[in-house]
PyMOL CGO cylinders between C-alpha atoms (Angstrom):
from pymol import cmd
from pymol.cgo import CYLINDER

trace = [
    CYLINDER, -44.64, 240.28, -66.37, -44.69, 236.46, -67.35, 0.3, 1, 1, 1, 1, 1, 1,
    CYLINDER, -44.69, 236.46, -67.35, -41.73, 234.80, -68.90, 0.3, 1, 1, 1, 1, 1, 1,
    CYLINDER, -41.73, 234.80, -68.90, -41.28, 231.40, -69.93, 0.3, 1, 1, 1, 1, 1, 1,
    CYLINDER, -41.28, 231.40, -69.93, -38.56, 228.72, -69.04, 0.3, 1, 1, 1, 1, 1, 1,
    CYLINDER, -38.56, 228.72, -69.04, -36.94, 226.12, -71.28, 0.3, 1, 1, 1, 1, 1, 1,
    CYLINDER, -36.94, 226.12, -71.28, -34.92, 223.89, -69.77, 0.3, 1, 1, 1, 1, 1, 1,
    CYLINDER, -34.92, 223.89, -69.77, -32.43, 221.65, -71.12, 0.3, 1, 1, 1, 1, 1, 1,
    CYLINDER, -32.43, 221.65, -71.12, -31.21, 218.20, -68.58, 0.3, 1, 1, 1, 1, 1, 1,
    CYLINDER, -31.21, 218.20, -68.58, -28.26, 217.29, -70.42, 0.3, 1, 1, 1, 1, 1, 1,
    CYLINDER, -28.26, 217.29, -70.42, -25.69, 219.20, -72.66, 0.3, 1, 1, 1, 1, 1, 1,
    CYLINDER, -25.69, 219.20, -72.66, -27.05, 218.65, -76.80, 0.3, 1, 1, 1, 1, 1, 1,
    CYLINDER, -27.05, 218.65, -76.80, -30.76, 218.01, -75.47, 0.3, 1, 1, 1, 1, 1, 1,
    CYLINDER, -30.76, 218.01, -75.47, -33.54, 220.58, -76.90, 0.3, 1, 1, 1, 1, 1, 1,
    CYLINDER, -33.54, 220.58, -76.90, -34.73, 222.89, -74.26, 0.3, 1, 1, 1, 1, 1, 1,
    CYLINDER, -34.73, 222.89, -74.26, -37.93, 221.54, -73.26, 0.3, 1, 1, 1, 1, 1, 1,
    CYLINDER, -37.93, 221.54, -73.26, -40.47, 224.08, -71.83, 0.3, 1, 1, 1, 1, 1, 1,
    CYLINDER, -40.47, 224.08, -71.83, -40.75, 223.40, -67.82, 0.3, 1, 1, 1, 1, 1, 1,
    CYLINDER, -40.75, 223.40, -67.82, -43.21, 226.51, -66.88, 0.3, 1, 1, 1, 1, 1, 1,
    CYLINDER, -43.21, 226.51, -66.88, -43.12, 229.97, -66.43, 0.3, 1, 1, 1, 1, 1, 1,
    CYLINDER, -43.12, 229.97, -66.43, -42.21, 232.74, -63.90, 0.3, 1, 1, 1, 1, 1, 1,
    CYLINDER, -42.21, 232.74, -63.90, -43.72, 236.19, -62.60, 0.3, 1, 1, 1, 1, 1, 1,
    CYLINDER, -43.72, 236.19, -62.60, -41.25, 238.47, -62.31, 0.3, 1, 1, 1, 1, 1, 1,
    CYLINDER, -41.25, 238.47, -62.31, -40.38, 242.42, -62.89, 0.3, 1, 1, 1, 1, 1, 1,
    CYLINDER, -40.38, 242.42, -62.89, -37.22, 242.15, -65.10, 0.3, 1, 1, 1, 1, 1, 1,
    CYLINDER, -37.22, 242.15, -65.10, -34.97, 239.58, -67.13, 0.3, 1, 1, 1, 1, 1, 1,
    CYLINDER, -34.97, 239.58, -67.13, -32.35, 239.30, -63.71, 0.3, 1, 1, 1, 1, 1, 1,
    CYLINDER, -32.35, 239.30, -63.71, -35.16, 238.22, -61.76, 0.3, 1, 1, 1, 1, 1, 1,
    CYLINDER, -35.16, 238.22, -61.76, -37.43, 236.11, -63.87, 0.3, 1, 1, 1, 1, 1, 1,
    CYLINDER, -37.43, 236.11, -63.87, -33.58, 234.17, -64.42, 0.3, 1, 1, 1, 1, 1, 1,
    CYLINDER, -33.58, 234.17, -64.42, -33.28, 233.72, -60.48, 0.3, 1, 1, 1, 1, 1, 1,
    CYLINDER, -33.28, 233.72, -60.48, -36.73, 232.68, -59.90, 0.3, 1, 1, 1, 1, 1, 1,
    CYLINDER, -36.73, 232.68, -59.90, -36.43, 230.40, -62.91, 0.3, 1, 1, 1, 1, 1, 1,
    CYLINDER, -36.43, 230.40, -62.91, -33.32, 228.86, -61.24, 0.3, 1, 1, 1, 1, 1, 1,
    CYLINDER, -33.32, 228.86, -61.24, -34.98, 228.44, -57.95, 0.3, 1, 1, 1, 1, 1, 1,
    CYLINDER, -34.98, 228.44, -57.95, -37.91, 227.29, -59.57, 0.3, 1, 1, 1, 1, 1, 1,
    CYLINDER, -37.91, 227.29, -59.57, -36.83, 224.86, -62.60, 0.3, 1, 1, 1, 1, 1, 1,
    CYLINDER, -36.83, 224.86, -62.60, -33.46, 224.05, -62.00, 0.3, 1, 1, 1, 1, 1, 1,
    CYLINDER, -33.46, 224.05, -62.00, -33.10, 223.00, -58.58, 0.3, 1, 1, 1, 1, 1, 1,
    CYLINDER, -33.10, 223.00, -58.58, -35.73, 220.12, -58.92, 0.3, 1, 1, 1, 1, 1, 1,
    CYLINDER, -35.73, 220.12, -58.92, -34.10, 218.18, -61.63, 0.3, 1, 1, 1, 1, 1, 1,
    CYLINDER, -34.10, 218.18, -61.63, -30.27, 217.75, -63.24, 0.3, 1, 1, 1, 1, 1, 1,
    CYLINDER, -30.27, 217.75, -63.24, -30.21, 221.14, -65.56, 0.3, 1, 1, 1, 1, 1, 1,
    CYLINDER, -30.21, 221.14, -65.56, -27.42, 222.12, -67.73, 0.3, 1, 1, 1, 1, 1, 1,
    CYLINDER, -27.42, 222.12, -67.73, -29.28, 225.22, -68.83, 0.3, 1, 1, 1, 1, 1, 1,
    CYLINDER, -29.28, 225.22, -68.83, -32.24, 227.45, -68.86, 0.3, 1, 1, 1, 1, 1, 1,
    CYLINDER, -32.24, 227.45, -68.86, -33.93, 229.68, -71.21, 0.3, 1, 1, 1, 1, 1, 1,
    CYLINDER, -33.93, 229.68, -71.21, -35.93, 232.42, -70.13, 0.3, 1, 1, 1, 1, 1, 1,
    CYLINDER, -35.93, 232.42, -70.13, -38.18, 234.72, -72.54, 0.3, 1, 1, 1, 1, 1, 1,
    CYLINDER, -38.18, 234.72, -72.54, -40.72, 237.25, -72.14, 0.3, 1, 1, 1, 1, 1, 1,
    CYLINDER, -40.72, 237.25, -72.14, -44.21, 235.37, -72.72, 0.3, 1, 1, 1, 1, 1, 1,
    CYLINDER, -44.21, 235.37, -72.72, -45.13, 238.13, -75.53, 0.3, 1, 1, 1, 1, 1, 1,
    CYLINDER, -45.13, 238.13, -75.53, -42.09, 237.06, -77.71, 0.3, 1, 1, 1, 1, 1, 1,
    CYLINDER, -42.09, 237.06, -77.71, -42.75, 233.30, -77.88, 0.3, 1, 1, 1, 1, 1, 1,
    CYLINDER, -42.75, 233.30, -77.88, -44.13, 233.36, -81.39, 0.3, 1, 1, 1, 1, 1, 1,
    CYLINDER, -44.13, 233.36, -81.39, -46.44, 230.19, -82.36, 0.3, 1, 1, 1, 1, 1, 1,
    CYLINDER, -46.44, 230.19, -82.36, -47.10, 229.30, -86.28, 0.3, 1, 1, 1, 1, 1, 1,
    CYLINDER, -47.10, 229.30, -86.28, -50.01, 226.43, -86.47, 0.3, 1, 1, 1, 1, 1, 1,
    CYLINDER, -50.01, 226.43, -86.47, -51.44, 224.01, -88.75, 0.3, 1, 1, 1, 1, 1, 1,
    CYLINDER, -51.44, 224.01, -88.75, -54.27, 227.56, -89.53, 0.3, 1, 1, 1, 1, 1, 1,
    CYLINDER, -54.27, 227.56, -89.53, -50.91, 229.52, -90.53, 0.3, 1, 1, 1, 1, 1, 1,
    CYLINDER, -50.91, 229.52, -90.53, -49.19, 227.31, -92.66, 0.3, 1, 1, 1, 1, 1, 1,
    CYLINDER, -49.19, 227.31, -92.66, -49.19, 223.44, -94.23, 0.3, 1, 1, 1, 1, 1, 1,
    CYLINDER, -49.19, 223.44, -94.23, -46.36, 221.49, -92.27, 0.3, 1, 1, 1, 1, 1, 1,
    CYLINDER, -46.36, 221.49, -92.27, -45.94, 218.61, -94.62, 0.3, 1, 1, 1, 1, 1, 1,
    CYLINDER, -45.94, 218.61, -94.62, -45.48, 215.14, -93.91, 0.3, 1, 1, 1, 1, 1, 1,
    CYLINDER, -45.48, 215.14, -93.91, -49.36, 214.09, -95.71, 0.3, 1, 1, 1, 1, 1, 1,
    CYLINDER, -49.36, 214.09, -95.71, -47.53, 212.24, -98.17, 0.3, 1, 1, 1, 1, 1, 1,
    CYLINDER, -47.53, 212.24, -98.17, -48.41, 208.14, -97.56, 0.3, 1, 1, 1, 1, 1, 1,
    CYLINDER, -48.41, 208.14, -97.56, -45.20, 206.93, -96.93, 0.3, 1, 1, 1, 1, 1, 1,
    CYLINDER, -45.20, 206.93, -96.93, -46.16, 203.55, -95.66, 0.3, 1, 1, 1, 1, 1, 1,
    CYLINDER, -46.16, 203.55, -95.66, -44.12, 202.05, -98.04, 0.3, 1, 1, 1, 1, 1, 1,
    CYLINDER, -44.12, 202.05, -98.04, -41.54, 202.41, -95.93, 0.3, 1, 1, 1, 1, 1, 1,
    CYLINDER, -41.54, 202.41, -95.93, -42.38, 200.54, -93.15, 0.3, 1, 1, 1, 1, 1, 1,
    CYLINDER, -42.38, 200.54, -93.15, -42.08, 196.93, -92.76, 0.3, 1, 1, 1, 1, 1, 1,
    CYLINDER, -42.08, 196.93, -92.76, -45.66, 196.74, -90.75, 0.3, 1, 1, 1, 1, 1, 1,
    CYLINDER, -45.66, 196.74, -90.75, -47.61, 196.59, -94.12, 0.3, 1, 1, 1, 1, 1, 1,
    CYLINDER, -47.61, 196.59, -94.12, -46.49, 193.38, -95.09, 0.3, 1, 1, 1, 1, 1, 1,
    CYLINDER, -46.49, 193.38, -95.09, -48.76, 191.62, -92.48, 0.3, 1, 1, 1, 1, 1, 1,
    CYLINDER, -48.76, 191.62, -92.48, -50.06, 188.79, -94.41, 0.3, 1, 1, 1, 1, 1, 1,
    CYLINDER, -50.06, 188.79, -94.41, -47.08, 186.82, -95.25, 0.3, 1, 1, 1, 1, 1, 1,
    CYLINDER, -47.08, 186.82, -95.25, -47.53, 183.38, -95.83, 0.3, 1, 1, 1, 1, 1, 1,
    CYLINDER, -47.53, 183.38, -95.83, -45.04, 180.01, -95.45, 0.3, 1, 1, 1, 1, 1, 1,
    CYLINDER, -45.04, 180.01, -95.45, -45.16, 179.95, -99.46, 0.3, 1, 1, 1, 1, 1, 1,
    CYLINDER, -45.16, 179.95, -99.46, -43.43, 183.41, -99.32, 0.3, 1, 1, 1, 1, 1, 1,
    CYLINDER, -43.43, 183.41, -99.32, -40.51, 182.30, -96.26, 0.3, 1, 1, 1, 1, 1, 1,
    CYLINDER, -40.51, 182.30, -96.26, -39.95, 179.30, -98.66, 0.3, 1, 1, 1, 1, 1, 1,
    CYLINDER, -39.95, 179.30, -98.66, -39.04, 181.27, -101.77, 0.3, 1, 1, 1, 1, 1, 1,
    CYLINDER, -39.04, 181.27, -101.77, -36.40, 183.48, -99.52, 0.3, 1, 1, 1, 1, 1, 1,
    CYLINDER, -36.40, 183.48, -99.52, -35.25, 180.17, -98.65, 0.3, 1, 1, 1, 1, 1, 1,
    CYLINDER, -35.25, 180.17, -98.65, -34.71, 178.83, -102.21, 0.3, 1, 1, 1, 1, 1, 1,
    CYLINDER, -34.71, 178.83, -102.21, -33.55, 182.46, -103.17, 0.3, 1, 1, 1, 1, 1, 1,
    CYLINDER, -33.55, 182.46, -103.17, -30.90, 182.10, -100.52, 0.3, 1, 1, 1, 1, 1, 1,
    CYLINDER, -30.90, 182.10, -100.52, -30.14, 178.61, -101.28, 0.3, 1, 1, 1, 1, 1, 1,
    CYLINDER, -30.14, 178.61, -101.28, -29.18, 179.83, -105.05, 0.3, 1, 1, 1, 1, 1, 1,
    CYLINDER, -29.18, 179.83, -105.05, -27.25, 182.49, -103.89, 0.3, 1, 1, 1, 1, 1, 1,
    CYLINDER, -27.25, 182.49, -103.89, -24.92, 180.23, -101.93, 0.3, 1, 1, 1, 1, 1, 1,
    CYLINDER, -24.92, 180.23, -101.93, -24.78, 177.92, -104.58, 0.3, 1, 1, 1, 1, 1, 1,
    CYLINDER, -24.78, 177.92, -104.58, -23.74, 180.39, -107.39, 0.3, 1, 1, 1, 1, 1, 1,
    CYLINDER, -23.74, 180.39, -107.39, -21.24, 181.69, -104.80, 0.3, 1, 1, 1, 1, 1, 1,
    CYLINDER, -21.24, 181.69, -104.80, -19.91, 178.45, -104.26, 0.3, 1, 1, 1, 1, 1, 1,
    CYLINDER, -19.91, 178.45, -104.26, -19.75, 177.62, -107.75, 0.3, 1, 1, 1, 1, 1, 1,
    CYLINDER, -19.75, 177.62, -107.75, -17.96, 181.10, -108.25, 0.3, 1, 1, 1, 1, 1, 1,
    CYLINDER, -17.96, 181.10, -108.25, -14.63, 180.38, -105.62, 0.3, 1, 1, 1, 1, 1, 1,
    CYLINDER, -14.63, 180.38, -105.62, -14.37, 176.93, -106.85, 0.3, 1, 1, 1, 1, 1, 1,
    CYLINDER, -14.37, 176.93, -106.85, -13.73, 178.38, -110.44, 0.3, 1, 1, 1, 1, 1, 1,
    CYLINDER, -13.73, 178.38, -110.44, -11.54, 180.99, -108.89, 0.3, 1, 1, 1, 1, 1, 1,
    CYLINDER, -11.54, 180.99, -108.89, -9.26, 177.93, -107.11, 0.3, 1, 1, 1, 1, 1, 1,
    CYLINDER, -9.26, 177.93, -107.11, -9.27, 175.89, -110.07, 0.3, 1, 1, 1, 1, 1, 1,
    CYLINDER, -9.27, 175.89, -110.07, -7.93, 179.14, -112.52, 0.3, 1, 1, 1, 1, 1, 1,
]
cmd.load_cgo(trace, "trace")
């Protein structure tokens, strides 16, 4: 019988699938697991399951999500910035500071 192994390295990582194992029964596919996946590498813990009940769903079974363009959210499409645009930030800023300066010295002055 085959079972599969998930380790996990560190305590609150996912178990990450490392292999499998050949063995009779649950108490040895868990030894030869150990001997076989956790000695290598730091391991907090392993999972071991019997190959027929690792289920799978794919993209055939079901729509995932996640094709909505969301490229609005990243910073990467504003690639063609020009100085004209880093100038107006500037003047933007500039106003800003002014107004806020403008703002305390009315606040002293009351």
């Amino acid at each position: 019988m085959i079972w599969e192994v998930f380790r996990q390295e560190n305590a609150g990582d996912y178990h990450k699938h490392c292999g499998n194992v050949h063995a009779p029964d649950r108490e040895m596919a868990k030894l030869f697991a150990q001997i076989q996946h956790g000695r290598r590498m730091q391991t907090k813990s392993l999972w071991v399951v019997p190959q027929e009940e690792v289920g799978e769903v794919d993209t055939d079974d079901t729509s995932f999500g996640g094709t909505t363009d969301k490229a609005y959210r990243w910073a990467v499409t504003y690639t063609q910035v020009d100085e004209s645009f880093a100038e107006e930030i500037a003047e933007s800023q500039a106003e800003q500071e002014e107004q806020a300066k403008k703002k305390r010295e009315a606040e002293t002055n009351d």
